[in-house]
VEXZAKE-470062 format. One line per field, with one value per residue (C-alpha): x, y, z; residue number from 1; chain. Coordinates in steps of 0.5 Angstrom, whole numbers. Example, Ala and Ser with C-alpha at 12.3 -4.5 7.8 and 13.67 -1.06 7.14 Angstrom:
// VEXZAKE-470062
u [25;27];
v [-9;-2];
w [16;14];
k [1;2];
c [A;A];
END
This chain:
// VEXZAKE-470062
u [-37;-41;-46;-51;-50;-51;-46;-45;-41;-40;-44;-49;-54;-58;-65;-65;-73;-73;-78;-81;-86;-87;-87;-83;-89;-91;-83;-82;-89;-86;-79;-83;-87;-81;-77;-82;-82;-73;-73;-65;-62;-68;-66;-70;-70;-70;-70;-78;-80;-84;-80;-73;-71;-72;-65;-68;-74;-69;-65;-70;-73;-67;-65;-73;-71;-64;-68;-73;-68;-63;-63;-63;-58;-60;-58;-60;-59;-62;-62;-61;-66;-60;-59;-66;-68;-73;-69;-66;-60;-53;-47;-46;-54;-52;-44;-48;-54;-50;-44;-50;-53;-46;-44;-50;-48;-55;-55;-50;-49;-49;-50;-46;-48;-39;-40;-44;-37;-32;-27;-31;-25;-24;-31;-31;-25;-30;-35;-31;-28;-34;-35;-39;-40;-40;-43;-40;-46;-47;-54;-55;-62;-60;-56;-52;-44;-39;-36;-29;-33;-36;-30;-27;-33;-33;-25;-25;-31;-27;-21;-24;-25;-32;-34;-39;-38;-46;-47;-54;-55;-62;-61;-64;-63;-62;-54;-54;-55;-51;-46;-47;-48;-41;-37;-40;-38;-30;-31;-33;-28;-23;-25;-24;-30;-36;-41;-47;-50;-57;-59;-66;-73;-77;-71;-66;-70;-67;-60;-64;-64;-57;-53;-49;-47;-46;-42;-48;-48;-55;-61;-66;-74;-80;-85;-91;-88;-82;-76;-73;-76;-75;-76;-79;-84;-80;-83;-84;-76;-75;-78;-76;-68;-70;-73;-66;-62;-64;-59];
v [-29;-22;-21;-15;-15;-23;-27;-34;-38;-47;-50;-43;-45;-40;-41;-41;-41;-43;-40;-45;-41;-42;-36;-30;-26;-30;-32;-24;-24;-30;-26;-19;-24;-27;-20;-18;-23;-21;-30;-28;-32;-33;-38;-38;-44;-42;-48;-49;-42;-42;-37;-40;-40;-33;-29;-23;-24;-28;-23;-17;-22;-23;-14;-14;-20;-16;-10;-13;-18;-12;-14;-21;-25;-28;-35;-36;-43;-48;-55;-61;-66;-70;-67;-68;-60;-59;-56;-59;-56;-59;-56;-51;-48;-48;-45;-39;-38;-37;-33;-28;-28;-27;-22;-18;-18;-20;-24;-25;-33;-37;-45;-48;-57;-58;-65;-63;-59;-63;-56;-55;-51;-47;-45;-43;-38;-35;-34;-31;-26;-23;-22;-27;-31;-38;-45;-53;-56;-65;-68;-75;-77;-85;-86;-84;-86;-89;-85;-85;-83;-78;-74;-75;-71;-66;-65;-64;-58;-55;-55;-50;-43;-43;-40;-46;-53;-56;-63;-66;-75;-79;-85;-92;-93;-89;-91;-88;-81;-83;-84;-78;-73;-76;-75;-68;-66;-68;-64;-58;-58;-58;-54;-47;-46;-45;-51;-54;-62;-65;-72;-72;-76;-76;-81;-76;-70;-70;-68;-60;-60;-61;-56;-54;-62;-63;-57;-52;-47;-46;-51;-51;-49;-50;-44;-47;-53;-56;-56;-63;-69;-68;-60;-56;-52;-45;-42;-48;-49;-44;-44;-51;-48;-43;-48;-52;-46;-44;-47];
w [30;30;26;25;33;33;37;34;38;38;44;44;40;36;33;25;22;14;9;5;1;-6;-9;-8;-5;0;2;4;7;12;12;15;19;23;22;27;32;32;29;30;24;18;12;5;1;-6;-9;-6;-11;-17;-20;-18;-25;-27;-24;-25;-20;-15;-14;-13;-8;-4;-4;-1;4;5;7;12;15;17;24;23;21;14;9;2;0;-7;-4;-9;-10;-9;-2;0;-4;-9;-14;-21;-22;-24;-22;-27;-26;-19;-19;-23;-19;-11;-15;-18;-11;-7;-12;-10;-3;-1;5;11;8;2;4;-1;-1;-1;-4;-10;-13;-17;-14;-8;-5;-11;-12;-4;-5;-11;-7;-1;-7;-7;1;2;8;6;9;7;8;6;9;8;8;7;13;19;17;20;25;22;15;19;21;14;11;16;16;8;9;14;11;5;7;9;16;18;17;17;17;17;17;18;24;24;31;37;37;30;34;40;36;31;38;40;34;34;39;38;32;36;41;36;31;30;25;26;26;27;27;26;27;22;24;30;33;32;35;42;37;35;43;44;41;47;47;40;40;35;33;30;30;26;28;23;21;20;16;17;11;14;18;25;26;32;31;32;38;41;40;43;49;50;49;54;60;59;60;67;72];
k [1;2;3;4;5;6;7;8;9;10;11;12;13;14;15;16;17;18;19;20;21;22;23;24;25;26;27;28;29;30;31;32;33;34;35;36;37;38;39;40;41;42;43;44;45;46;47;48;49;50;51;52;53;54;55;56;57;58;59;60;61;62;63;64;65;66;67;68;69;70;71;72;73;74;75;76;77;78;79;80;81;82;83;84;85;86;87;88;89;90;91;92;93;94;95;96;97;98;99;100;101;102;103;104;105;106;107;108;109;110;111;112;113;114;115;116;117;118;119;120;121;122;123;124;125;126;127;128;129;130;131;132;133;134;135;136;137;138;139;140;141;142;143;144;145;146;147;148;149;150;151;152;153;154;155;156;157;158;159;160;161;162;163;164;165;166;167;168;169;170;171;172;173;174;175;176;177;178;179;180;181;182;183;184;185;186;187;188;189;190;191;192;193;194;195;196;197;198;199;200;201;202;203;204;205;206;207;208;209;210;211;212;213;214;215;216;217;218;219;220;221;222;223;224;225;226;227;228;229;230;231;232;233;234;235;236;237;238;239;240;241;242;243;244;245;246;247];
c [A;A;A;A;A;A;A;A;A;A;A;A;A;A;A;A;A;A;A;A;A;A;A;A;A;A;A;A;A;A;A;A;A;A;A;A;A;A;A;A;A;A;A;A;A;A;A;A;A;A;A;A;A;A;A;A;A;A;A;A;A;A;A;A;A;A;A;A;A;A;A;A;A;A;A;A;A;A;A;A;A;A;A;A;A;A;A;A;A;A;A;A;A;A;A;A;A;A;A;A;A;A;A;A;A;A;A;A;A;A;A;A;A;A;A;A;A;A;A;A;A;A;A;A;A;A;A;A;A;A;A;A;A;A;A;A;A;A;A;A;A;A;A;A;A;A;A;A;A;A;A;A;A;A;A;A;A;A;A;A;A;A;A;A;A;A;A;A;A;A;A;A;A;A;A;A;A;A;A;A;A;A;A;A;A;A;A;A;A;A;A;A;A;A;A;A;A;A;A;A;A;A;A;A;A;A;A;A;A;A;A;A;A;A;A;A;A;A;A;A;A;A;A;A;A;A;A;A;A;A;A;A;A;A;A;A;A;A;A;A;A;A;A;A;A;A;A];
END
C-alpha cells in the first residue's frame, strides 16, 4: 500500500512514533516536531488528552494534525483501558467518536481494538464507507497466547475489511517471544493484509527489531516517552534498523 508517497509493505518495516501529549496544544507541537524531522508514519493517542471528551476540539485538533502531517502518514487511535490505554469509553462512546473522526477524513487510518465490538466487522465496513483506512488491532498485556489461539484471533480481524491486521501480547519467557515471532511469521507469509506484530517489555524487545522476520509492517518507536513497555527511543530505533540493513 502506497500513501502519500509512502510504500508500506510485510517484511519491510517502517518506523511509526506515537504522540502521547496531554493536551491538544502540546500534541500538535510534537506533531510539527516529528513532521520536521520526515518521522514517516505519526500516530496520536487520543485517549492520553485532557480534552478528550470535547468533539469539537478533538476534531479541530486533528484538521490541524492533518495539515502538519501532509507528507507523513497519519493514525488516530483511543486505546481502552482495557487494551492497555487511558480512556474510559464503552463501545458506544467509541463507535461514535471513530466514526465522527473517519467522516471528517482526517487521518489516513483509524485504529479500531476489533475485539472491544460486539459487530466488529460491520462497524469496520462503516468506517470503510466513509473512506477510511481501518486497522483491527487486539493487544494483551497479560500474557502471550497459545500459538493456536494466536492465529485464531489473527484470522478473525483479517477476515473483516480493514488493511492492517495488528496484534500486540506480553511474554513471560523468551519462549513466549520465539513462539510469538514464529507464529507472526506464518501469518505474514500467508496473508494478503498488511500487518504488524510486537512481543511488549524489555524481554519482547528484540520483536520491535524484527520486522523483516515476523513479517511487520510498522514498528513502533518512543518520542520522549514510551506509549507500551518495551519501546525504542525513535531515532535510536532507527539508526539500529539502518545498521541491520546493511548487507
Amino acid at each position: 500500500m502506497r500513501i502519500k508517497n509512502i510504500e508500506l509493505s510485510n517484511f519491510n518495516p517502517t518506523v511509526c512514533v506515537s504522540i502521547i501529549d496531554n493536551t491538544i496544544a502540546r500534541a500538535l507541537e510534537t506533531a510539527r516536531v516529528l513532521a520536521l524531522r520526515e518521522v514517516k508514519v505519526i500516530e496520536w493517542r487520543l485517549d492520553y488528552l485532557e480534552e478528550l471528551n470535547d468533539k469539537d476540539a478533538i476534531i479541530n485538533g486533528l484538521k490541524e494534525f492533518s495539515g502538519i502531517c501532509e507528507k507523513n502518514i497519519t493514525i488516530a487511535t483511543i486505546r481502552t483501558k482495557a487494551q492497555g490505554g487511558r480512556s474510559g469509553f464503552n463501545e458506544s462512546e467509541l463507535e461514535l467518536y471513530l466514526s465522527l473522526i473517519a467522516n471528517n477524513k482526517c487521518v489516513d487510518f483509524i485504529d479500531v481494538e476489533y475485539y472491544t465490538f460486539e459487530r466488529p466487522r460491520a462497524f469496520v465496513e462503516s468506517l470503510k464507507s466513509l473512506g477510511t483506512n481501518v486497522i483491527c488491532s487486539h493487544h494483551d498485556f497479560n500474557e502471550t497466547p497459545e500459538d493456536e489461539m494466536t492465529l485464531t484471533l489473527l484470522e478473525e480481524m483479517e477476515c473483516s475489511d480493514c488493511d492492517i491486521v495488528k496484534m500486540a501480547v506480553m511474554p513471560e519467557n523468551a519462549t513466549d517471544v520465539a513462539r510469538f515471532m514464529d507464529v507472526c511469521n506464518c501469518f505474514a507469509n500467508e496473508t494478503k493484509k498488511l500487518f504488524v506484530s510486537m512481543s511488549m517489555g524489555d524481554i519482547g524487545r528484540v520483536s520491535r527489531l524484527a520486522g523483516n522476520v515476523t513479517g511487520s509492517c510498522l514498528t513502533f518507536g518512543a518520542h520522549n516517552k514510551t506509549s507500551a513497555p518495551g519501546q525504542i527511543e525513535y531515532k535510536k530505533l532507527i539508526e539500529i534498523m539502518d545498521i541491520m540493513s546493511i548487507e
